[in-house]
GUGU-302555 format. One record per residue: residue in one letter; x, y, z of N, C-alpha, C, CB in turn. Coordinates in steps of 0.1 Angstrom, whole numbers, plus 5000, padded with zeros to 4 digits. Glycine has a CB too. Example, Ala and Ser with C-alpha at 12.3 -4.5 7.8 and 13.67 -1.06 7.14 Angstrom:
residues 2
A513249435078512349555078513249675078511349555090S512849785071513749895071512950005079514149945057
//
This chain:
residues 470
X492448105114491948235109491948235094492748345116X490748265088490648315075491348415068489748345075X492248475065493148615060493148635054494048645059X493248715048493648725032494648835031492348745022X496148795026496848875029497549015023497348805031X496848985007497049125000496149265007496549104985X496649395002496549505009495949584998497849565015X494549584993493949674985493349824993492749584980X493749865002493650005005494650025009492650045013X495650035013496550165008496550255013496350214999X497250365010496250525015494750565014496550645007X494150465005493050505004492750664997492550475016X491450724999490750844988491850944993488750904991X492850935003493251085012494851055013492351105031X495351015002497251005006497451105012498551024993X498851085024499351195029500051255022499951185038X500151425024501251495016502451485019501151615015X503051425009504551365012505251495016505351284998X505151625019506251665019507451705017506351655020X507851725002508951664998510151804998508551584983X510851765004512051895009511552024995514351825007X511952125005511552234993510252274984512252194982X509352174992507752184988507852164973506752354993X508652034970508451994959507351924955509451944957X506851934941505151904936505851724934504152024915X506851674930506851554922508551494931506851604900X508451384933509951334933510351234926510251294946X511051264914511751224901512851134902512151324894X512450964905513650874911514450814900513250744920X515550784893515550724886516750614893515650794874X516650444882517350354892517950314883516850254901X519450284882520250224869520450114876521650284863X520049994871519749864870521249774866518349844859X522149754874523549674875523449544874524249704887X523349454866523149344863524249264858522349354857X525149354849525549284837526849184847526349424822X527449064843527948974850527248914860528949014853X526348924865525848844876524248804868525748944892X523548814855523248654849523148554851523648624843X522448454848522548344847523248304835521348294849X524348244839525348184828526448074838526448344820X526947974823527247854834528547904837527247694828X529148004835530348024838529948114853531248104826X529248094857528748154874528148074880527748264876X528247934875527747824880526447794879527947814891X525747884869524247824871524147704857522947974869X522447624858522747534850522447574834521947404856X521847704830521747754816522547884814520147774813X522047934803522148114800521048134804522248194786X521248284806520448414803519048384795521548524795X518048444797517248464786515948534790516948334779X516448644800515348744802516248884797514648744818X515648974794515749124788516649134785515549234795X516549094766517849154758517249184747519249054755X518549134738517649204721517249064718518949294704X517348954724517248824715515348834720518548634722X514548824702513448794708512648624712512748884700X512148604720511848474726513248424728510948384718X514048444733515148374741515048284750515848444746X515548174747515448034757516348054765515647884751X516547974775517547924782518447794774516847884797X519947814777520447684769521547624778521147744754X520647504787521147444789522947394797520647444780X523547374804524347394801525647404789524147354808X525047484785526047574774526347714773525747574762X527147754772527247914771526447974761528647964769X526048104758525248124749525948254742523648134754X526448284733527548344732526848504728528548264722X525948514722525348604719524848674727524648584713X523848624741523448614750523848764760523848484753X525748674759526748684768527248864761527948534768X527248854751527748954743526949134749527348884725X525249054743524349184746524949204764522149154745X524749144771524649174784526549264788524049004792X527149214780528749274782528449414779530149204769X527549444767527349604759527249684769525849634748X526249604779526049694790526749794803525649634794X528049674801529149694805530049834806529549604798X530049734793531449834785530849964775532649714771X529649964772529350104762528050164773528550064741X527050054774525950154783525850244791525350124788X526850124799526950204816527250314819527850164824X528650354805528950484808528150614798530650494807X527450574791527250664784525550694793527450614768X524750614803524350674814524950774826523950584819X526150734826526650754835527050944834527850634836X527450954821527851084813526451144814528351054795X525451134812524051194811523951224822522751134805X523951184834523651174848524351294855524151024853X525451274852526551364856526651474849527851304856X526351494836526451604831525251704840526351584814X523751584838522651674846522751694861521251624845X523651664867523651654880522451614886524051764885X522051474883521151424890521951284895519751424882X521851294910521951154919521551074912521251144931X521750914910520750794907520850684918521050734892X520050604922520350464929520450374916519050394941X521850294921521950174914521550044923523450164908X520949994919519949834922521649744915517649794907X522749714922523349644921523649544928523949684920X523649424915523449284914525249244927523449204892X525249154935526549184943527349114932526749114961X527248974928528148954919528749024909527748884914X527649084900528049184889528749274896526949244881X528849354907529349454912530749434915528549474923X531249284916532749214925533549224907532448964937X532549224898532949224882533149314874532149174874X532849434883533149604877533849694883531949684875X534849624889535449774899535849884892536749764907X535449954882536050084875534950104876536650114861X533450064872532050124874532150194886530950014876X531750034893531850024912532150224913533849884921X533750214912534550384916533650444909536250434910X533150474896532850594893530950584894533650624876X530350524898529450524907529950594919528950384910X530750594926530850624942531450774941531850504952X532150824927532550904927531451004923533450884921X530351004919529651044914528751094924529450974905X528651024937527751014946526550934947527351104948X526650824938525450744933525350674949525850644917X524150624948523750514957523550374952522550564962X524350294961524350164956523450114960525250094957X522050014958521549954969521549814962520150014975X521249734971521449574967520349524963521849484977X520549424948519749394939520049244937519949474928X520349194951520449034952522249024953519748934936X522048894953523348794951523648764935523048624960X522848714931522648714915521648724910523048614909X521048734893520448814888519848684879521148934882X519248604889518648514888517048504896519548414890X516248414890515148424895514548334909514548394884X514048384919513948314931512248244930514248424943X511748234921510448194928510248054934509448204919X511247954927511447794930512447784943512347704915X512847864945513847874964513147834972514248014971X513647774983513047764993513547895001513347645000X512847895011512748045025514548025027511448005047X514947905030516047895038516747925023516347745048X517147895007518147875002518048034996518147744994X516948084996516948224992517448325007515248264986X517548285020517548375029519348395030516548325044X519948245023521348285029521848345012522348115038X520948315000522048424995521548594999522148404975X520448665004520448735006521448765017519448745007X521748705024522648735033524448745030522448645043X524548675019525948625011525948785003525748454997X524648844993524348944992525149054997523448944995X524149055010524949175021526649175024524349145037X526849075024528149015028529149045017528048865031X529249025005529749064996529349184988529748974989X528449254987528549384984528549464991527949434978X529149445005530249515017531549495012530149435035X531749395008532949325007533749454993532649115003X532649484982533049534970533149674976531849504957X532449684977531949854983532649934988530949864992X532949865007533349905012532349985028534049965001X530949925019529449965032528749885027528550125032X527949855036526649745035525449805024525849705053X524549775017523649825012522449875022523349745003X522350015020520850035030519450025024520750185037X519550015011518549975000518449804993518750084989X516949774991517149614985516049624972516649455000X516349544967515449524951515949404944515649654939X515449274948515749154944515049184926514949044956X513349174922513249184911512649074907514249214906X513448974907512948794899512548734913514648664890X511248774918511548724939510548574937510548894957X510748554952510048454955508948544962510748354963X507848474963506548534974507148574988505248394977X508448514992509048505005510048675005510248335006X510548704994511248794992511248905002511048814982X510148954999510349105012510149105024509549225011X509648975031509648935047511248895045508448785054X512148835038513348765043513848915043514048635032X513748995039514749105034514549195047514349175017X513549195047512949255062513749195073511249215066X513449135074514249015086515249025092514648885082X516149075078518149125081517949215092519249235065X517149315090516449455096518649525094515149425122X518449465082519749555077518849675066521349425066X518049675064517649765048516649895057516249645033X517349995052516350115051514950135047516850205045X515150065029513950035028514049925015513150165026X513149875011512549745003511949794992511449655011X512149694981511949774971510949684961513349834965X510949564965509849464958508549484958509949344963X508149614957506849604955506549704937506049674970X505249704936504549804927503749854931504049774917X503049854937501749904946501050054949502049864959X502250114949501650254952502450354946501550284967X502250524943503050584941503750694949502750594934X503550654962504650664977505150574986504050744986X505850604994506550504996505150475011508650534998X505550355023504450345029505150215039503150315018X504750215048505450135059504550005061505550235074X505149905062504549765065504949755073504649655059X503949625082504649585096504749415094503649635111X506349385097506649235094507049165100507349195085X506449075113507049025121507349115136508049005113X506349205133506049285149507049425149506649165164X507649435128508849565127507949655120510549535118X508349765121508349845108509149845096508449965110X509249805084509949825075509449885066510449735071X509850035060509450105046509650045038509850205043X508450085024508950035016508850145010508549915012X509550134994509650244980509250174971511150314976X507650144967507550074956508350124943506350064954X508650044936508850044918508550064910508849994912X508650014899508450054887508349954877509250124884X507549914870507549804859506749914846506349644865X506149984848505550064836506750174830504050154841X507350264838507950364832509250284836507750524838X509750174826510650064829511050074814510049924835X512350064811513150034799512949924797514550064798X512849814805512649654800511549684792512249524813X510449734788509349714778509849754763507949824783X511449784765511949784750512249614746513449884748X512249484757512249394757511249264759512849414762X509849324755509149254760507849254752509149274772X507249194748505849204743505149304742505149134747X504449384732503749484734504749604743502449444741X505249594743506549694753506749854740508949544756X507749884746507949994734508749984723508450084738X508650024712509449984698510550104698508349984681X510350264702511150314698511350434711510850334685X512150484708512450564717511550684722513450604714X510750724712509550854712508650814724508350864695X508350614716507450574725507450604741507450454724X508850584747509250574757509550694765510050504756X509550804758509750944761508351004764510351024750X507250944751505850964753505450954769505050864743X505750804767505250784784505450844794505650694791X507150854797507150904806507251044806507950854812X507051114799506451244801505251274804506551304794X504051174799502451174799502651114820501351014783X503651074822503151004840504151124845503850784847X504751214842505251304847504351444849506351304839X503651424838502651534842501851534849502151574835X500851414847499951364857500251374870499651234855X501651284876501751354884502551424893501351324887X502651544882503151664884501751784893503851704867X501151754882499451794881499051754897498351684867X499051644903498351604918499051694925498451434925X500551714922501351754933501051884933502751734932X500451924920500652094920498652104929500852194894X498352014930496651974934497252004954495851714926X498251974953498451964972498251754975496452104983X498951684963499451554967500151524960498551454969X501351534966502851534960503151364958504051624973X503551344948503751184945505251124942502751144931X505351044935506950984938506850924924507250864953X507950944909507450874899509050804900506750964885X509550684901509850594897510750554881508850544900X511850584875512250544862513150414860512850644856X512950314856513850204857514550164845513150104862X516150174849516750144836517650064836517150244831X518650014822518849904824520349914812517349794822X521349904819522849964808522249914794524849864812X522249754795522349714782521249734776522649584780X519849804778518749814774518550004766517649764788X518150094776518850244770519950234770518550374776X520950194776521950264771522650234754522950224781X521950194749521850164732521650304729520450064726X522850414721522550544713520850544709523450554697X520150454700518650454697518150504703517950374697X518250484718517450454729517750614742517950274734X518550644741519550684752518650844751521650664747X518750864735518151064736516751024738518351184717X515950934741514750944749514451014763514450834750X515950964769516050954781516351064784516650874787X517551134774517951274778516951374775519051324771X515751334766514851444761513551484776513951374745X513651334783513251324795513651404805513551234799X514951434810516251464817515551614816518051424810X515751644804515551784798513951854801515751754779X513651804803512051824796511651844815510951624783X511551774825511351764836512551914842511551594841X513651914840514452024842514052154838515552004837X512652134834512552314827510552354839512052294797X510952234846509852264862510352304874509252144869X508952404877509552444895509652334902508452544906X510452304913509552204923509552054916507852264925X510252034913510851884909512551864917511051874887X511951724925513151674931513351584927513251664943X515251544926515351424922516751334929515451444906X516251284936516751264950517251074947515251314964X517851034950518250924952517050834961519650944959X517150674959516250644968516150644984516050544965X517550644989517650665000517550805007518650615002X517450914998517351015002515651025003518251104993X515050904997513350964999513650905011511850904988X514050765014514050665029514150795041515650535031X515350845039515550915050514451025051516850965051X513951115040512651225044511451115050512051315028X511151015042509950935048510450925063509850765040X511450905065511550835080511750945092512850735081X511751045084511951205097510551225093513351385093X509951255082508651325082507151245083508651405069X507351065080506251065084506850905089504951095073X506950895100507250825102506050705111508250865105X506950535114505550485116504350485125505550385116X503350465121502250505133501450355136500950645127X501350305149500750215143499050275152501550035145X498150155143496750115143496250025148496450075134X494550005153494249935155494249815142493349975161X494349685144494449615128493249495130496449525123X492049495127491049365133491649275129489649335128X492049285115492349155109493049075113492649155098X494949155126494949015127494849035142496148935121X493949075147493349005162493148885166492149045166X493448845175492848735180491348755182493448695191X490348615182489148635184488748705201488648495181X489348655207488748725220488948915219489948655236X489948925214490449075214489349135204492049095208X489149065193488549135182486949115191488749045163X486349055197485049045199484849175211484448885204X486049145220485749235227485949435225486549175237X486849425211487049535208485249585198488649535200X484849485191483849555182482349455185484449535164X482049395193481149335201479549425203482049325216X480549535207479349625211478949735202479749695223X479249695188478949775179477649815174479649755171X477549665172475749625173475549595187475149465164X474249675189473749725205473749565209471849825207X474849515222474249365228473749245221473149375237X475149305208475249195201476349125193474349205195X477049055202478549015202478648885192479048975217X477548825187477448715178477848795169476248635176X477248945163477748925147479348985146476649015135X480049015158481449045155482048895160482249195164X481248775166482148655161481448585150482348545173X480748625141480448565131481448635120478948575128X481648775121482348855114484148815115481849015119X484148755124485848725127486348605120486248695146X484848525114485548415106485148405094485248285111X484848545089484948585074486448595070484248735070X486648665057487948615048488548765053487748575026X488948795064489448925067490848995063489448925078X491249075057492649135054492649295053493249085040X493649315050493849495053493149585050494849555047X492349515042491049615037489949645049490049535023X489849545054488749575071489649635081488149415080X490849685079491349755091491249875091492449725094X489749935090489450075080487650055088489750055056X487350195089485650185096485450115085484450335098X485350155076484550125062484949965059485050245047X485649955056486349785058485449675067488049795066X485849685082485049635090484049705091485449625100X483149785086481649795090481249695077480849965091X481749665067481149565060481249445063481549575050X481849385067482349235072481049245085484449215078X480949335089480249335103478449355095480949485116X478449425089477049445084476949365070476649615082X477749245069477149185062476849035067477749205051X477149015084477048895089475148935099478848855099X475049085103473649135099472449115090473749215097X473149125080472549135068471848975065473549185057X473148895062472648735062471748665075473948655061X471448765089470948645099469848685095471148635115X469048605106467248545100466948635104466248405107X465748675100464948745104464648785118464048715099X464348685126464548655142465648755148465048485145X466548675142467948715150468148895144469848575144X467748925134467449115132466949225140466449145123X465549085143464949135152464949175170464149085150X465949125166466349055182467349165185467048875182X468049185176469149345172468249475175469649365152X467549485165466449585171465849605179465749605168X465649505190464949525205466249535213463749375212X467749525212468349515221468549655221469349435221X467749745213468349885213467450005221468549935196X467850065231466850125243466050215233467750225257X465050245241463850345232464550505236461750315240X464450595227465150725232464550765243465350835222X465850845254465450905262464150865271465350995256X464350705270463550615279463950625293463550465275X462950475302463350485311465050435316462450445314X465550355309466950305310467750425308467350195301X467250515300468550655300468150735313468350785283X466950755322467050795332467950715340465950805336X467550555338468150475353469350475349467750325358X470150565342472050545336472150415336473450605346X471350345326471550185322471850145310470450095323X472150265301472150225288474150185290471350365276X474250165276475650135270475950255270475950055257X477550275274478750375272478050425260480450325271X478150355246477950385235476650495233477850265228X475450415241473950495236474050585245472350425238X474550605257474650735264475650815258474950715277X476650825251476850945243476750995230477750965245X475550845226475050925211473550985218474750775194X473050935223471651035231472151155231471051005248X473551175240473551315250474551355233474651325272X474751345227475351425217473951535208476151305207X472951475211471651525203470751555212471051405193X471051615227470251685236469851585244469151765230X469751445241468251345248468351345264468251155243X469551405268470151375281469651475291471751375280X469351615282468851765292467551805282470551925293X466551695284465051765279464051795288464251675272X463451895288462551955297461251865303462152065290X460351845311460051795317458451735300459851875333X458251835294456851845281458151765268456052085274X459251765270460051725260459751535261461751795263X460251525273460251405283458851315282460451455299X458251385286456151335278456051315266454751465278X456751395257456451375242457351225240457151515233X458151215244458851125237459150985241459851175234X458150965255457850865260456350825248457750895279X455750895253454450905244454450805228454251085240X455750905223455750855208456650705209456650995195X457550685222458050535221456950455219458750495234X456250475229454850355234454250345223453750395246X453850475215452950445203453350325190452850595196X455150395189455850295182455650175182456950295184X456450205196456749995199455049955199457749925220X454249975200452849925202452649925185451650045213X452549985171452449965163453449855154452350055162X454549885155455849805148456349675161457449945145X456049695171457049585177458649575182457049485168X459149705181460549715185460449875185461749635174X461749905193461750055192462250135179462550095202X462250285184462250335171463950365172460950465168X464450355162465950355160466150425149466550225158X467250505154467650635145468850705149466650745146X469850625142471550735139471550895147471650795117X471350885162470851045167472451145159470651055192X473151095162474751165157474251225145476151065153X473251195140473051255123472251335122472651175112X471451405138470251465140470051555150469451375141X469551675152469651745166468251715168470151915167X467751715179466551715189465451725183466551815199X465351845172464251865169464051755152464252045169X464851735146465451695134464751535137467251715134X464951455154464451325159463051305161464951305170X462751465168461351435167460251375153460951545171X460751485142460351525130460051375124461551625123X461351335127461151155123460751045128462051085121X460851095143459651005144458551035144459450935154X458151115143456251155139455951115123455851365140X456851135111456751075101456750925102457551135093X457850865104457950705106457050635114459250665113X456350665123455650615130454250595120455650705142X454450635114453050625102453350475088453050845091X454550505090454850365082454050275085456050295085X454650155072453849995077455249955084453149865062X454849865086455749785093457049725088455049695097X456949695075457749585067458949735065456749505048X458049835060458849935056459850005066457950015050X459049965076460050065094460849935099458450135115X460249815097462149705097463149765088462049515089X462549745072463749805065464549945071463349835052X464050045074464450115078465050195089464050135074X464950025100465150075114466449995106464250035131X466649855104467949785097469149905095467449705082X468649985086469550045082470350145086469250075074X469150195097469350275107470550235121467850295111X470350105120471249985133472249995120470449765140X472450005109474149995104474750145102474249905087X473950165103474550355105475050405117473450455104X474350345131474750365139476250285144473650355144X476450165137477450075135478550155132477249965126X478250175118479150295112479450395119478650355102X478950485128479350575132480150535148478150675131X479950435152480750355165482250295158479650195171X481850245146483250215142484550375142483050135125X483950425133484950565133485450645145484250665124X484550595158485150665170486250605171484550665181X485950425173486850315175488250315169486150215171X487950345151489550345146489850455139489950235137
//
């Protein structure tokens, strides 16, 4: 099977309204990012330093050697950042999830307490704070599990939240898998949270954050100063503040990082933030698990028909008959490049009307005669398809008077005797009198011009069979 496994629709044009306790317009997450000791450094056994998000700019990895500087920024985080987040947090009484690294976590038990005292949520942010993309499935699945295991061990509870960060492509199926996590956090994708299915489960996810992210004080083109970073996230706070106040309540995401704001420079950005969102109706700011648990009472999972991953017998026999007695182009359509985007009318009516589109001329034609003439004799002898018998009887063709019945035998025979196939027309899009009208106009066509336009007419009708279907 052809697949293709990324998910470009989504909610698509119509998100659901999240809901959000208190008919809140916006839910305002922020995540303090626990890292510091669990690095790559050789005194944790790995084979270099550190050399993602600090102050060093272009920072290498060095080798087995310690890197002393390295080691230093990432301590700041420690011992000055942590708490001077921790003070802002608490003074505003807002909850936060911490994305804690388990190592770093077994390396801060004064944090650890005053996280737990605070009511913070811990959720797990790996085994270490190293990068997985070179792992294999198996050597990344058991530190996730070592993960779990040891920040139970620190804690005192298992994590019900995950956010690896540096992942492998394998990352959020393995994490899935534990079916220990409430919800998953390795994505970017959307700005609500949204249920995947992995392995025959539901697992939610809560996408992230990389834009309204403190790391961009660390990174190319990122932010230079603190205004910058206030700018932002107040301009994505409004926006969407604005949908929510529209009746589509959204979810904005802040990601932070001790040793990164928690720098004084950096820090009254965040409080001007804190501040600035606190002077709104209808702003919630809820921990991540506290969105898990509303997601999972208020919209919880539903599943779908999915074409994409049908098997061929299932998929032919489900969309076969879309085109009138003509099951070649839903098996021509089943060995196109199919993924989540066709598991939508609109999705699969393209894959399907574009394996139409490419046949010969013949085989078009051959589509267009498989389709009964209206209110012919096959709709007397109840011979047509399930399908044409309740798009006829939706548009009267089923209870016409005996001069109705003359007329439109009449104008079949005239058709098909001019053009060669019957006359075809989307009836769902037309009442009785609306059918006639067109065929007395169409019937005057040339020919070239009443193919094109019966064609289009057989993908409309497609279209409108699919949306019953899903």
């Amino acid at each position: 099977m052809n697949r293709y496994p990324r998910d470009f629709r989504g909610y698509g044009a119509t998100p659901p309204d999240a809901q959000w306790p208190a008919a809140a317009r916006i839910a305002v997450q922020f995540v303090v990012n626990y890292e510091e000791g669990g690095e790559n450094c050789i005194l944790h056994g790995d084979a270099a330093s550190e050399a993602f998000l600090s102050e060093i700019v272009g920072a290498q990895p060095w080798p087995g050697q310690r890197h002393w500087n390295m080691e230093s920024i990432y301590d700041y985080g420690a011992r000055a950042g942590f708490w001077r987040l921790h003070r802002l947090f608490t003074t505003a009484q807002i909850p936060v999830t911490v994305y804690g690294v388990a190592t770093a976590l077994a390396r801060a038990p004064e944090q650890v307490e005053a996280m737990q005292s605070a009511a913070w949520e811990i959720a797990s942010h790996g085994l270490k704070w190293i990068d997985y993309k070179d792992h294999t499935p198996e050597a990344e699945a058991a530190d996730i599990a070592e993960a779990i295991r040891l920040h139970t061990e620190v804690t005192g509870e298992p994590p019900r939240g995950w956010y690896c960060g540096r992942t492998s492509i394998n990352t959020v199926a393995l994490a899935a898998r534990t079916e220990a996590f409430d919800y998953v956090s390795d994505t970017y994708d959307d700005d609500l949270p949204y249920w995947a299915e992995i392995d025959g489960r539901d697992q939610l996810i809560i996408p992230y954050t990389l834009d309204c992210n403190d790391m961009r004080f660390a990174t190319p083109q990122g932010f230079n100063s603190g205004d910058q970073f206030y700018a932002y996230l107040r301009d994505t706070f409004d926006a969407l503040y604005a949908e929510g106040t529209a009746g589509q309540a959204k979810m904005m995401s802040v990601g932070l990082h001790c040793r990164l704001i928690g720098r004084p420079g950096r820090i009254q950005a965040l409080k001007r933030l804190v501040d600035y969102i606190q002077c709104f109706e209808g702003v919630w700011t809820p921990r991540r698990i506290d969105i898990a648990d509303h997601w999972r009472a208020t919209h919880p999972p539903s599943r779908q028909l999915r074409p994409s991953r049908m098997a061929q017998d299932t998929f032919v026999k489900n969309f076969g008959s879309v085109f009138e007695h003509s099951p070649w182009i839903a098996e021509r359509a089943f060995d196109l490049e199919l993924g989540p985007a066709h598991d939508s009318a609109a999705g699969l009516h393209n894959a399907l009307a574009r394996m139409f589109r490419s046949a010969t001329q013949t085989e078009r034609l051959g589509v267009l005669n498989a389709h009964p003439d209206l209110a012919g004799k096959l709709a007397a002898a109840e011979r047509l398809t399930a399908e044409s018998t309740a798009e006829q009887a939706s548009a009267g063709l089923n209870a016409l008077t005996d001069a109705e019945r003359a007329e439109f035998e009449a104008l079949n025979q005239s058709y098909v005797e001019k053009h060669g196939f019957p006359f075809i027309i989307a009836v769902k899009d037309h009442d009785k009198a609306g059918i006639l009208r067109a065929f007395v106009t169409r019937i005057a066509n040339d020919t070239d011009t009443e193919f094109a336009t019966a064609c289009a007419q057989v993908e409309r009708i497609a279209r409108l069979r699919l949306e019953d279907i899903l």
